[in-house]
N, C-alpha and C positions, 0 to 999 in steps of 0.2 A: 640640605644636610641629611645625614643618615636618620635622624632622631625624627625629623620633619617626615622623613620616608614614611616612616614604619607606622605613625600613626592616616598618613595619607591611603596606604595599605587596606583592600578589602578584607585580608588574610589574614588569621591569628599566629602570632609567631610562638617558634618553640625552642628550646633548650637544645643546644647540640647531643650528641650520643654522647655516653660514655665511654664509651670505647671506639668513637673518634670526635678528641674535642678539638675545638677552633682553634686556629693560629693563636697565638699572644701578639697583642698590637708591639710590643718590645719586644718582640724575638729577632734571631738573624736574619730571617728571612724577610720579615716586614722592614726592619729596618735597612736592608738591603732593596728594596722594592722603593722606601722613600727615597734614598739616595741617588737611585737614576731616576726618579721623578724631577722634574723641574718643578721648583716650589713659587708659589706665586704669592702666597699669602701664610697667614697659619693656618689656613681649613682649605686650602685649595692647592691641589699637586694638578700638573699636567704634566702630558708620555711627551716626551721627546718629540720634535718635529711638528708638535702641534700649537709651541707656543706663538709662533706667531699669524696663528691664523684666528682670526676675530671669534668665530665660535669653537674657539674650544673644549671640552671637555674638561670638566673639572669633578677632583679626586679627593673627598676627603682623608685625611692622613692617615685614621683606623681602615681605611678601603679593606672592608673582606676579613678583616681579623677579629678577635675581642668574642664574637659572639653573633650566634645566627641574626641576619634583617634583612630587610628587603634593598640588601645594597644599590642596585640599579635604578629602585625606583624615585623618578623623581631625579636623575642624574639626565645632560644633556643629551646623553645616547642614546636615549629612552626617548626624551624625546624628539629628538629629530626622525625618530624610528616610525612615527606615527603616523599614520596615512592620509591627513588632511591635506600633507603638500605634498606627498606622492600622487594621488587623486588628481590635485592640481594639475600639477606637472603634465601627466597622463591626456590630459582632458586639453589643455595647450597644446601636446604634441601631436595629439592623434584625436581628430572632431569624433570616428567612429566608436571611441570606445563609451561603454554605457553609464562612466562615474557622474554625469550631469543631473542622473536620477535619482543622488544625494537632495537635489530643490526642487524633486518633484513628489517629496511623501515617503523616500525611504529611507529609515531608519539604518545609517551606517554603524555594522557591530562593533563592538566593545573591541573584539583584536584589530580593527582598521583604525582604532585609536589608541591602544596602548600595548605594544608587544606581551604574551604571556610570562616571555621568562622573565622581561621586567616587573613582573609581581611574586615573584619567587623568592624565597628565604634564602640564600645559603653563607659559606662562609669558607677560608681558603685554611688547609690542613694539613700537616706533616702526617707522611702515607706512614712512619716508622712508629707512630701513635695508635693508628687505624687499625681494628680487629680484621681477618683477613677476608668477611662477610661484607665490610663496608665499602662503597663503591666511591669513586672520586675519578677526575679527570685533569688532563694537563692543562696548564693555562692555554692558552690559545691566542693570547694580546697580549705584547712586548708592554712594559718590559719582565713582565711575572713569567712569559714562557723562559725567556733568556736565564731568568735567575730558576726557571725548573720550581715556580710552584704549584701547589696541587688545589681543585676545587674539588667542594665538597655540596651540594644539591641534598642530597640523602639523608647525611647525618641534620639538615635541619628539618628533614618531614618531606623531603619535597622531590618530585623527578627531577630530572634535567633536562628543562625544555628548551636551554639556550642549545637554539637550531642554528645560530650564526657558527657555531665551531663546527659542525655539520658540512653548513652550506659554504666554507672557504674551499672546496671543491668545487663549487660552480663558480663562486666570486669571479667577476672577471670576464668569464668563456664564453665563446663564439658559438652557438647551438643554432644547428640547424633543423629549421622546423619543416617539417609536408604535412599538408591538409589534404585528407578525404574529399571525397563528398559532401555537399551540405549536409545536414544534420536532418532527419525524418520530422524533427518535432522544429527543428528551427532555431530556437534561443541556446542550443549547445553549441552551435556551427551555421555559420549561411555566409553566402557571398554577396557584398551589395553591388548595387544597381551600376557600377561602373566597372563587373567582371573581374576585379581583383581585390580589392581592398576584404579581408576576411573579420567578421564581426562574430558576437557570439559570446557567452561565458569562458568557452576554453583557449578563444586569444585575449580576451581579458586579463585572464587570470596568467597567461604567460608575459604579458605586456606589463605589470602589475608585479608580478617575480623580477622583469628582467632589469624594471626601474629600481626596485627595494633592493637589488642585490647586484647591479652591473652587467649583466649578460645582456649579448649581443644577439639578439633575434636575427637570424637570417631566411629567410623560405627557400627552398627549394622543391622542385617538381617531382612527383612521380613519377616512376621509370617503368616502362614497358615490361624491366623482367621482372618485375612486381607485380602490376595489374593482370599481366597476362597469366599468371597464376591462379586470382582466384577472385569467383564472381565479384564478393565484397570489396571494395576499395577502403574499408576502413581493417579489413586481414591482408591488403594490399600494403596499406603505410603501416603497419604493425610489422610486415616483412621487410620493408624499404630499413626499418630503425635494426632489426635484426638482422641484416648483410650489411649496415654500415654508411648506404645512401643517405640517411638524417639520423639524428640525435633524439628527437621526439617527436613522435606521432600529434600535430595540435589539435587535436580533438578528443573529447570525453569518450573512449569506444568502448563499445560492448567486452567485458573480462568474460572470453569464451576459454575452456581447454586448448582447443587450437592456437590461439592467438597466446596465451599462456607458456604454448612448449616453441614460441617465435622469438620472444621477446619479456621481457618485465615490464610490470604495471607499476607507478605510482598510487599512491590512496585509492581507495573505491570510493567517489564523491556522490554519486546516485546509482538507485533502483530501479530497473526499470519491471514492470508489473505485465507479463503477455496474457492475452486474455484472446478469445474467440473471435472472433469477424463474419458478421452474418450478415445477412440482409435485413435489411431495419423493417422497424412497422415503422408505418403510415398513420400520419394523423386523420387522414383523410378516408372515410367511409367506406368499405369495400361493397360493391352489389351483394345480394345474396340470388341464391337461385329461390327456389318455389320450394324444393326440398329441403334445404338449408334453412328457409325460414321453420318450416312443421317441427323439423326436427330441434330445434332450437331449447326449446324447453324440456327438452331431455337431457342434453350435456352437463348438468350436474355432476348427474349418476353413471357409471358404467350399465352396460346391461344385466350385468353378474347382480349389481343393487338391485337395481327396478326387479329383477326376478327374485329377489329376497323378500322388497317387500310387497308384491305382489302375492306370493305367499304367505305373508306375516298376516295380512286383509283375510285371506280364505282363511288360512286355522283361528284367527283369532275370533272372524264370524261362525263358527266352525263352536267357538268352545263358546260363544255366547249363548247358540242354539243351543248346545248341551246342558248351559247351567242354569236359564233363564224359563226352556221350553221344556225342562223335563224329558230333553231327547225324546220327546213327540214327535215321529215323521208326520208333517205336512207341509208340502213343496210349496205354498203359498206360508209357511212361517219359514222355512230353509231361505227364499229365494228373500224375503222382507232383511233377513238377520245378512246376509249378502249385499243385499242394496244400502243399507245400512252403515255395514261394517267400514264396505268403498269409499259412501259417499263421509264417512269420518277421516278418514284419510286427507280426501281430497279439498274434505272442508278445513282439515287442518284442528278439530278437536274431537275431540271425545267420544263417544256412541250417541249418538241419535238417539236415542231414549234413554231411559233412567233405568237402571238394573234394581228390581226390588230384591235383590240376594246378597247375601254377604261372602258370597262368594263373589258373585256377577259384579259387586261393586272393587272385589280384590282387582278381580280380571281388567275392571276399569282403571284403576292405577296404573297398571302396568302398560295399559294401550296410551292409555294419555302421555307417558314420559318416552314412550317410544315416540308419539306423534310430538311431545315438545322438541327432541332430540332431530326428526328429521326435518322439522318443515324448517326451523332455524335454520339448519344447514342446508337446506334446500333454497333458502331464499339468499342466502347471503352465496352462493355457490353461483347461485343463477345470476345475481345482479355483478360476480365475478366474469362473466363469461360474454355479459352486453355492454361491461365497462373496457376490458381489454380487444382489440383488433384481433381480428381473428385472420391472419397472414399463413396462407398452406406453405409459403417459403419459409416461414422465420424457425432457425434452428437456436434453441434457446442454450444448448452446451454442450459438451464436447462428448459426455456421455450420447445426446441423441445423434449427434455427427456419427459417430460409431455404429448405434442404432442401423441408420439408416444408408452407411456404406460410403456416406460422401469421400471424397475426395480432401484433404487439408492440406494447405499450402503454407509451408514452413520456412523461415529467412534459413537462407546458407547461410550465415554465420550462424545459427541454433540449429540446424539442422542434425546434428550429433548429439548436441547435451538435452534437447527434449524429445527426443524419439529414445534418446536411454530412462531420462526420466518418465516418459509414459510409452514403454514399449507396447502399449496396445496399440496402440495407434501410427505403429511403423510401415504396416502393410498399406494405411491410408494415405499416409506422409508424402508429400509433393516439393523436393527441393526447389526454393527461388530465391531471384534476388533479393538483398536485404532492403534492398530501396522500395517503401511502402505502394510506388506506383503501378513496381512489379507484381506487390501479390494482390490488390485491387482488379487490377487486368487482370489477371490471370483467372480472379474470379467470374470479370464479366464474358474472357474467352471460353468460359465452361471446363480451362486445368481443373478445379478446383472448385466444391459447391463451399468451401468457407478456409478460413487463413486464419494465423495467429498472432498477433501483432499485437504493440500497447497500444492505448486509447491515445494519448499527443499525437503520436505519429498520424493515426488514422483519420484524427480531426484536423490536425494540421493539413494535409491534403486534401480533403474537404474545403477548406476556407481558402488554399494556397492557387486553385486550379476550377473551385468552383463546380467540382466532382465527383462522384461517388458518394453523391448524397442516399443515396439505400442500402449503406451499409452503417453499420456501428457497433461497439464492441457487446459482449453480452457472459453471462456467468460468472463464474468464481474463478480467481487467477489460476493461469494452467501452471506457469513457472516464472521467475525473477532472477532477472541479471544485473549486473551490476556496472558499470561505469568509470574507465578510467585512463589516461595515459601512459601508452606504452613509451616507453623510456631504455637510451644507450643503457648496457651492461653496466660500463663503466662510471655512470653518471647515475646508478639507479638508487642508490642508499642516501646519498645528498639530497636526490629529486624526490625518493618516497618519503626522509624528514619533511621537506619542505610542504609536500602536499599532506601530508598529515596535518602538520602545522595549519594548515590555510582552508582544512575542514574543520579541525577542532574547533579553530576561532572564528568560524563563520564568515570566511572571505568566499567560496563557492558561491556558498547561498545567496549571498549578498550580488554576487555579481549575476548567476542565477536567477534571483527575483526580477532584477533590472534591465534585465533582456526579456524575460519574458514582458516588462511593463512596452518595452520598447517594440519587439518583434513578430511578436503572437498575434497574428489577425484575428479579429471578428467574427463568431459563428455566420456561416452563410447558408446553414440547409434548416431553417423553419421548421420543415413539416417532420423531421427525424423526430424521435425517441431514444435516446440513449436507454437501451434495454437495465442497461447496471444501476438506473435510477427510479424505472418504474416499478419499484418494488417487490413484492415476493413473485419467483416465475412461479412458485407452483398455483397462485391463484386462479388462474383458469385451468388447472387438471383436474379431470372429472374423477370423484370418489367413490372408490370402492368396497369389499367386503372388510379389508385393514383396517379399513380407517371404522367403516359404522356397523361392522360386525357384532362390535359388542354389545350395542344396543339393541339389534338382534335377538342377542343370546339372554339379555335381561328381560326383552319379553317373553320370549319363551321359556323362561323360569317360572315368570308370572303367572304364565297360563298353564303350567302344570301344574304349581302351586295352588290356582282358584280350582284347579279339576278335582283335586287332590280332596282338598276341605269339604269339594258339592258332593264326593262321593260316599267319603268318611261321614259328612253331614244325615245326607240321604238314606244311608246304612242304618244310623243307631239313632239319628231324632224324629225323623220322618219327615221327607223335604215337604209336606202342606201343612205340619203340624207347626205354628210358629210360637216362639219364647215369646214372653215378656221384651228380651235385649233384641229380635228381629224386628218387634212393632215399634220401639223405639227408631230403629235403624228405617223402618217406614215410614214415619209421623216426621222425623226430620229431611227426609228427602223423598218429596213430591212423586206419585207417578206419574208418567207423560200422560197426556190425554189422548194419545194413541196405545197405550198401553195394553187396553182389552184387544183392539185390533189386532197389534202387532204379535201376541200371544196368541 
């Protein structure tokens, strides 16, 4: 019953508009509505022509009037509407299809069991009531259209998802389908093992339409003045649906501009994400040369570094002579405060002797937080640089593709929308086919030192063929497209509800997941690296003035700073005449017992 509905209901219900309220269960037109009802009971109406069929549909007498509910829900329409025995059905008729993967762990959604507009409020309305803002629709099921009554979705809170008044344009039709090419990644599209039978999410989900709704699937073939148009066979059956050869294109295809000004698309059901294609690193050890190895422990730093702080070591011994030795020239105390200075560096702390000045102990602040600042980054920079493969091929993104002049091999069908989206990179730009195998070759032919392509496609051909195990995708997405079927003119506002519909409620994905559980082979290249998982690319780039400049600049603060004080000092105290607060500053810090030497 309706009352049973409303509390079986997820939904909160609400009050009709005021300025459009609900039919009156006693009005003309309800009472007109019950009278070509066949009465079966006092809570049960059936429409004409259905009494004598065993599962009828049953009407209680308020149907639609009185006040907003979830009329449908919980009515036999609703349920037979439900997809456990379409499913069925499905899965008896055709072994290929993927609903078997309901008894194998996946989670069949909420809309493959209960239609959406079966959960929806509304109520049926006199349009002569309605404010002119308020939205309502004609019945669409005898015998409420015959009698010309109005629904109303709106006035109870609600859109109007009932997609069935929609889809009484396809109910019925004979649609003829053509299929592409397999699908790059596989579970959109593939042909099985006996050359004809087509598997995949996108004849699912039309196999799936044509059970829920009557249409007659028919295939037919591509035609020559189609393909012979244009490399893509899936901007091939997008033209085939736009001159009239088929009804719908059955496969998920890329929603390019071209394909757009060919044809209309249904829903955009996925994204796909293009990213780089390089030549992968290698798990496996590369030789080094003899040179390769020496210079190894330099690649941290640029050279522009190493010559900074190469320099930072001379002034800094430079200003310790000055503060420490009373700028005394003797080339055996110059050459000690140098040996010195380096060897603090290299050792990674502080000065080699104890500075008895309060200036010379300022100056040592300053060198010590410069030396905490680089060896850190020096060690972690370096154990950067023996953890990652060092590959003279691998181009890590599209910026260094650029860089280095290569060549990029782009699918014809994006040929146009990402050489406008990154017009840099047009003079580089290498049109090929969309088919993954093409821009892989193309790479091993030398067209091309790298291609653009999503990650499924390019692993899928990997495990498909057992090839092109040296490549894989790498950087930060270049561009995303979207996915959908192109659809007759005439048939596209029924087909674009429908696929609205069946993304909303999670029928794609559903059919989606369960081809991939079913169709997606096994990685088979071991020794790759997916570059988009090994973490930061910049961790092996050697660092430069940018980056540890500033550190730099604070020691050289520092050391003008202790110059500054030894001078001022030296000026008005008398730098051998020492306070009270210098002997202090002695008696708590040791001098070295190289001290007299090293002076």
């Amino acid at each position: 019953s309706s009352s049973s509905s409303s509390s079986s209901a997820s939904y909160r219900l609400y009050d009709a508009s005021e300025d459009c309220p609900c039919l009156d269960a006693n009005s003309e037109g309800m009472r007109a509505w019950r009278s070509a009802m066949i009465q079966k009971n006092a809570s049960c109406y059936v429409r004409p022509g259905d009494d004598d069929d065993a599962n009828f549909f049953c009407y209680p007498p308020d149907y639609g009037s009185g006040k907003c509910n979830f009329w449908d829900f919980g009515l036999a329409e609703c349920a037979s509407r439900t997809s456990a025995g379409v499913l069925r059905r499905l899965e008896e008729e055709d072994p290929t299809t993927t609903t078997t993967m309901v008894s194998e762990g996946l989670k069949t959604p909420r809309s493959l069991q209960i239609p959406f507009y079966c959960q929806a409020a509304w109520c049926w309305v006199n349009t002569s009531n309605c404010a002119s803002t308020r939205r309502f629709k004609s019945a669409h099921v005898e015998p409420a259209k015959s009698l010309k009554l109005h629904v109303s979705y709106e006035t109870c809170g609600n859109t109007d998802s009932y997609t069935p008044r929609l889809l009484d344009q396809l109910r019925g039709k004979r649609l003829r389908v053509a299929f592409p090419a397999d699908s790059s990644a596989t579970w959109p599209l593939l042909t099985l093992s006996d050359g004809k039978t087509k598997a995949g999410a996108a004849p699912d989900l039309l196999r799936y339409a044509a059970d829920e709704y009557g249409l007659e699937l028919v295939e037919v073939p591509l035609r020559n003045r189609s393909l012979d148009k244009f490399k893509s066979s899936y901007t091939a059956c997008t033209h085939a649906v736009a001159i009239g050869d088929a009804d719908v294109c059955g496969a998920a295809a890329w929603v390019t501009l071209q394909r757009r000004s060919l044809a209309n698309f249904g829903e955009i059901f996925e994204t796909d994400p293009m990213y780089l294609v390089s030549r992968s690193v290698s798990n496996k050890k590369k030789a080094l040369s003899a040179s390769e190895v020496l210079l190894r422990p330099f690649l941290p730093f640029t050279p522009a570094m190493w010559g900074i702080i190469v320099a930072a070591c001379f002034v800094t011994s430079i200003a310790f002579w000055i503060i420490e030795s009373d700028a005394k020239f003797k080339l055996r105390t110059i050459t000690r405060h140098m040996y010195f200075g380096f060897l603090s560096y290299f050792a990674g702390q502080g000065p080699m002797t104890e500075p008895t000045t309060p200036p010379g102990r300022l100056l040592q602040l300053s060198w010590g937080f410069f030396l905490l600042v680089l060896m850190s980054t020096y060690t972690a920079k370096l154990a950067a640089f023996f953890a990652v493969p060092n590959d003279e091929h691998q181009i890590r993104s599209l910026e260094e593709a650029q860089r280095r002049g290569l060549s990029i091999c782009v699918p014809s069908a994006l040929f146009g929308a990402i050489t406008s989206a990154r017009p840099e990179i047009r003079k580089l730009a290498v049109e090929v086919d969309d088919n993954v195998m093409s821009l892989l070759d193309a790479m091993d032919a030398g067209k091309c030192g790298v291609a653009i392509f999503y990650p499924e496609g390019v692993v899928t051909e990997q495990v498909r063929n057992n090839s092109h195990c040296d490549k894989s995708t790498v950087g930060d997405v270049i561009y995303t497209v979207g996915r959908g079927f192109p659809i007759n003119n005439d048939l596209a506002f029924p087909f674009t509800a429908l696929t609205n519909d069946y993304q909303v409620q999670g029928v794609w994905q559903y059919f989606k997941e369960s081809n991939i559980r079913r169709y997606r082979p096994a990685p088979s290249c071991p020794d790759i690296i997916d570059e988009r998982d090994v973490g930061d690319d910049d961790a092996a780039v050697p660092l430069g003035v940018d980056e540890l400049g500033g550190n730099a600049a604070i020691l050289l603060i520092g050391i003008s700073v202790s110059l500054c004080v030894y001078f001022f000092w030296r000026t008005t105290e008398g730098f051998h005449t020492m306070t009270t607060f210098e002997r202090s500053l002695t008696i708590l810090t040791p001098k070295s017992r190289d001290h007299n030497n090293f002076m």
